[in-house]
N, C-alpha and C positions, 0 to 999 in steps of 0.2 A: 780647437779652432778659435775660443773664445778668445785665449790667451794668445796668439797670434797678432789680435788686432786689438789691443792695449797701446801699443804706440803711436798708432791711426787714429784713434779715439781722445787719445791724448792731443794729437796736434790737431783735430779739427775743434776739441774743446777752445785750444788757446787759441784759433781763427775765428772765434767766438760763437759756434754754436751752442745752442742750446741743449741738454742729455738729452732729449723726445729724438732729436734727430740724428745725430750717430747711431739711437736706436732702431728708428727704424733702417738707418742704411747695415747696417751689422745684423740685424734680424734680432735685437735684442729687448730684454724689459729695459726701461729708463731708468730704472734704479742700477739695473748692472752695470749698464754704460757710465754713471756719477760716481760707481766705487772703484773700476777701471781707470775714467780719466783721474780722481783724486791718488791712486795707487804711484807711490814712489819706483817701484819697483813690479816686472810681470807677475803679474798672479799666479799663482798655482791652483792649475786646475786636480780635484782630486773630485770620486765617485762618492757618492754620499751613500749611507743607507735607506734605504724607504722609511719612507715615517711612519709610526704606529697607525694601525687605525683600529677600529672598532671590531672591526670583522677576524682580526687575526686569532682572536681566541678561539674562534667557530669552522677554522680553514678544515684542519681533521676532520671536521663532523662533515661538512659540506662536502669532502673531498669524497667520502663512504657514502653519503646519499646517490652522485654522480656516478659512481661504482655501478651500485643498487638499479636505477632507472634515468633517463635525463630528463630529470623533471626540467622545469621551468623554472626562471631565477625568481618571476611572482611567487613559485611553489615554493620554491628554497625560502625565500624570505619567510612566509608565512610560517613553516615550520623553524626557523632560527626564533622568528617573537613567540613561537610559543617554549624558548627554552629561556627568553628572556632579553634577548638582541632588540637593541635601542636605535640601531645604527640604516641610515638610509637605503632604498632600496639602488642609486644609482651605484654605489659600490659593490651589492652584492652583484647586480645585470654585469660588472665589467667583471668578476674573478669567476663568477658561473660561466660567460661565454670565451675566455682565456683557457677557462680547467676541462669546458668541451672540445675545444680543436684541438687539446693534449692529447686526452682520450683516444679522439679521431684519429690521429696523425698515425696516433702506436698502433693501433686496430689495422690500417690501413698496411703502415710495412709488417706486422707480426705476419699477416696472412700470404703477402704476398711471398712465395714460399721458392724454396729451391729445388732442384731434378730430382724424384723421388720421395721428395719430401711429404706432400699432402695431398690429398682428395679432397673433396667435399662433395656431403652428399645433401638431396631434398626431396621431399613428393609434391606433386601438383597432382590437384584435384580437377578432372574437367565435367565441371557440374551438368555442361551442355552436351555429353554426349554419353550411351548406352553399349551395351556391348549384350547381346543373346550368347551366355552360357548354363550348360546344365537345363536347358527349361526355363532360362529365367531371365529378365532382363536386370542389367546391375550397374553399378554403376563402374567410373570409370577414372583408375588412379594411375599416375605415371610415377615410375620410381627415376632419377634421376643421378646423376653422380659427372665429378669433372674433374681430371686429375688436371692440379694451381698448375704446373710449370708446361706442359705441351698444349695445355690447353682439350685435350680429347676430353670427347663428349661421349654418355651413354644412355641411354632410355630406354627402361621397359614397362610396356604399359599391365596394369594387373586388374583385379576386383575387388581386392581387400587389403590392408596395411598392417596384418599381425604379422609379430614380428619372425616367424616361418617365412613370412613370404619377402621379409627384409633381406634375412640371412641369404633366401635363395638368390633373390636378384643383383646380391653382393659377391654370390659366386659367378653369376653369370657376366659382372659387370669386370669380374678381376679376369675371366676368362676372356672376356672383348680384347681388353687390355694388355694382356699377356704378363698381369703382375698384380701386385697392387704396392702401395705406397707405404712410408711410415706412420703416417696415422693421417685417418678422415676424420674431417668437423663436420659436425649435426648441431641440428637448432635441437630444442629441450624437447624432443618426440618422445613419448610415452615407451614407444619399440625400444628405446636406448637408456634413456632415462627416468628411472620411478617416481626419484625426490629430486629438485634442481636446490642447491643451495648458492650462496655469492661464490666461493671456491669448489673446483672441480674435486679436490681430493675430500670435499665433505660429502658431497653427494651421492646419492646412491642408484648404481647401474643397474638396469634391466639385468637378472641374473643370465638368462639363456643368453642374449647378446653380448655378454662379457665375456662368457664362455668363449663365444664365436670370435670372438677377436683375440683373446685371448691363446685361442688356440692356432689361429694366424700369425698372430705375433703383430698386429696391425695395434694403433694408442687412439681410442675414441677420443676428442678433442668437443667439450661443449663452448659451444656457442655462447658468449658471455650474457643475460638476460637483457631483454629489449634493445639491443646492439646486433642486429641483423646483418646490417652490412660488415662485417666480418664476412660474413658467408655469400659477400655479393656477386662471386662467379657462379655458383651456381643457383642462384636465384633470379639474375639476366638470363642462365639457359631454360629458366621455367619459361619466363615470358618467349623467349626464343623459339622454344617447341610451339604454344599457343598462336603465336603470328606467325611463321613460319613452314610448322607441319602439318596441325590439326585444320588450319584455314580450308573448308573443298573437299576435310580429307573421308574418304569412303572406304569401308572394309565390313567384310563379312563373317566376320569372328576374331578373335583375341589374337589367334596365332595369324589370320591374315594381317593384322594388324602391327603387331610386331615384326614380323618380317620386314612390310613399308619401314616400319619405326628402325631395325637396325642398318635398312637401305640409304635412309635419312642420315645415319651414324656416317655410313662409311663416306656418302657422299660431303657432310661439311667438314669432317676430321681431312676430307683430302682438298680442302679449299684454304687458302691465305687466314690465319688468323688478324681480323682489325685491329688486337691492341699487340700480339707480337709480332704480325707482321711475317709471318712462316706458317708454315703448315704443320697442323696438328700430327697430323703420321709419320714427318720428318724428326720434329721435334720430340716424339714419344723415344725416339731410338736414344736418347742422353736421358730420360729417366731412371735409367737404372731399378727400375721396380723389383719389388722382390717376388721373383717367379716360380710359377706354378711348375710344376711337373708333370707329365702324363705319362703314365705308365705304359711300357713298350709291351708286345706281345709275348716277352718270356718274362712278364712278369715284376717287369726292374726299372728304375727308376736311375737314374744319373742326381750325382752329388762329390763337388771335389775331385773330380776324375775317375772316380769310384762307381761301380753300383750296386743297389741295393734293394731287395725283393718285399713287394708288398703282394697282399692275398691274390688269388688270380681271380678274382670277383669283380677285380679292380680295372683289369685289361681295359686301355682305351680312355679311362676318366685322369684326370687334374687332380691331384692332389698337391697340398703343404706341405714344406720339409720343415722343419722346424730343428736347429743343431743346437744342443746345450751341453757344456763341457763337454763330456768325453761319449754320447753319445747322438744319436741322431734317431727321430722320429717323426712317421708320415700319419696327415689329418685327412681324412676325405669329410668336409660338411661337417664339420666339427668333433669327428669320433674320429682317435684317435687306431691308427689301422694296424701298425706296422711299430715296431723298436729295433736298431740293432746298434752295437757296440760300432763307431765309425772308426772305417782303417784312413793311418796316416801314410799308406802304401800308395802308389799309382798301380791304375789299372786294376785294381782287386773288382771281385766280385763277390758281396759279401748276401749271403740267402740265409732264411731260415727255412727250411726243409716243409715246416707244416703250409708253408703259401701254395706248395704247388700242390695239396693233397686234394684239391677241386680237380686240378688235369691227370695225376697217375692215378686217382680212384675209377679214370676211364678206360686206364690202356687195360689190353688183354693181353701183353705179352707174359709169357710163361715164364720168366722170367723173374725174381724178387726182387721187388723195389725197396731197397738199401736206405732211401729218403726218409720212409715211413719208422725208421728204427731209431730215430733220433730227435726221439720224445724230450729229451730233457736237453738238448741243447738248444740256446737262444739262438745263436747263426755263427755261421764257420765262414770262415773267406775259403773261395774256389778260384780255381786259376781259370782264364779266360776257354769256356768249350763252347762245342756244337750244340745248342738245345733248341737245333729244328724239330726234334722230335716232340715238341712240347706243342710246336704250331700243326703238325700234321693231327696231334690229340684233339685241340681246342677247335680244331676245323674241319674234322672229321663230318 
């Protein structure tokens, strides 16, 4: 732009102004406007590089502290003089509050997540309310969970935060949902995480919940240290429930309570969300979540057009399928139930014979049961039959 008005500058020079005032009509220093008008020729404008300063020695370290906690640029300073930095505090306040909105900026779109893609989970504590279980008055925690992209909300209220009671309300909350995600983020809770270090692959996971995710196939995501807002959807649904639900609210045991609390679910998963502007039970249908199964009354379970038999114990529950190479295996709660070789057939029925020995160790028929004789085989594919006789057993 500067280079533009070189021949403007020139000829009000030779109308005899003085540099100060081309300057300020160009918006320029008066030095630049005296090397413009004296220039034979347009100047070429070229990008300079920043000029050293004092603090560039110290960017790396500063960069790792910012990492670590956001301190304050008085804090950064303080520790920069004690490594020896000579250098004024206004330049470190302008590269500390530049290197915070990066930060922010990436935290901001990392989380903001795709269909399927994430959860996030939280507890809230509500110090102001009691719940009479067992004989005992106790206190009163919500488990909390949001899946990033439809925005669905879940809550169940509990008495205690070990992490048994993590896992359970993780099945309850994948069974709301009709899925769960590819990985949920958690803040540094003790349930998830033993040791937090700066990197997630240094750290060390709560064994049993590792397990449990592990065995879903779900990727625990920590929560970067003192960077909360990563996890700011569901930490607005904490306050959400407190202003919202608990405001008036009255119940007479845990399970009264809960009920309310998942009536509260369905009621705002089926209302406009404010920041997408759609509703949450509309929007769940493009999550793609990865789905539960519930085993049918003979026993079997759907996978790839296929089915495939887990114990009859199972009749009626949810479990995880979990496919790896060449075969496939079903989780109920974290124990692993069921293995069988997966067919690349349509339509097979693929059984291992020892799942129904719960229902033919009841029948009476006179008959020999042929099932029981095939002890050393893993599962055989069946062609699609009748096995009403299974249900008149189990219903007897």
């Amino acid at each position: 732009m500067r280079g533009e008005s070189w021949m403007d500058i020139r000829s009000d020079r030779q109308k005899g102004m003085s540099y100060v005032e081309p300057g300020k009509k160009y918006h320029m220093d008066p030095r630049t406007a005296k090397r413009y008008a004296q220039s034979p020729q347009k100047p070429e404008y070229t990008l300079t590089q920043p000029k050293p300063t004092k603090l560039d020695a110290y960017k790396q370290q500063v960069d790792q502290w910012l990492e670590e906690a956001p301190y304050s640029a008085v804090r950064i300073l303080e520790k920069l003089q004690e490594q020896g930095f000579d250098g004024k505090y206004s330049i470190v306040k302008e590269y500390v509050r530049g290197k915070k909105m990066d930060l922010d900026e990436k935290a901001t779109v990392r989380f903001e997540t795709m269909p399927g893609k994430q959860g996030q989970m939280d507890w809230g504590f509500f110090e102001d309310h009691l719940v009479h279980e067992d004989g005992k008055w106790k206190k009163l925690y919500c488990f909390l969970m949001i899946l990033g992209y439809s925005r669905m909300r879940y809550i169940e209220f509990v008495t205690d935060m070990s992490t048994n009671t993590l896992i359970r309300c993780h099945q309850n909350a994948f069974r709301y949902f009709g899925g769960y995600p590819e990985e949920i983020l958690y803040d540094n809770m003790k349930q998830v995480v033993i040791k937090r270090l700066l990197k997630q692959e240094d750290s060390t996971l709560n064994r049993q919940f590792e397990d449990f995710a592990g065995f879903y196939g779900f990727k625990p995501i920590l929560c970067r240290p003192y960077r909360g807002q990563t996890k700011g959807k569901v930490e607005r649904t904490v306050q959400f429930v407190r202003d919202n639900f608990m405001i008036g609210i009255k119940y007479e045991s845990l399970a009264d309570l809960n009920g309310q609390a998942q009536a509260w679910c369905n009621k705002v998963n089926g209302k406009v969300h404010a920041t997408t502007n759609e509703i949450p039970f509309e929007r769940l249908k493009a999550e793609r979540l990865n789905p539960l199964r519930r085993v049918q009354k003979d026993c079997l379970i759907s996978y790839a057009g296929n089915q495939y038999s887990v114990p009859a114990e199972y009749i009626g529950k949810d479990v995880a399928v979990v496919a790896l190479d060449s075969m496939l295996a079903a989780y109920y709660e974290g124990k692993q139930i069921a293995l069988h070789r997966i067919s690349y057939q349509k339509k097979d029925m693929v059984v291992n014979p020892q799942h129904y020995r719960r229902l033919t160790l009841k029948q009476t028929m006179e008959a020999e049961n042929m099932l029981l004789e095939q002890d050393k085989v893993i599962d055989f594919p069946l062609k699609s039959s009748d096995l009403s006789r299974y249900d008149e057993v189990l219903y007897e």
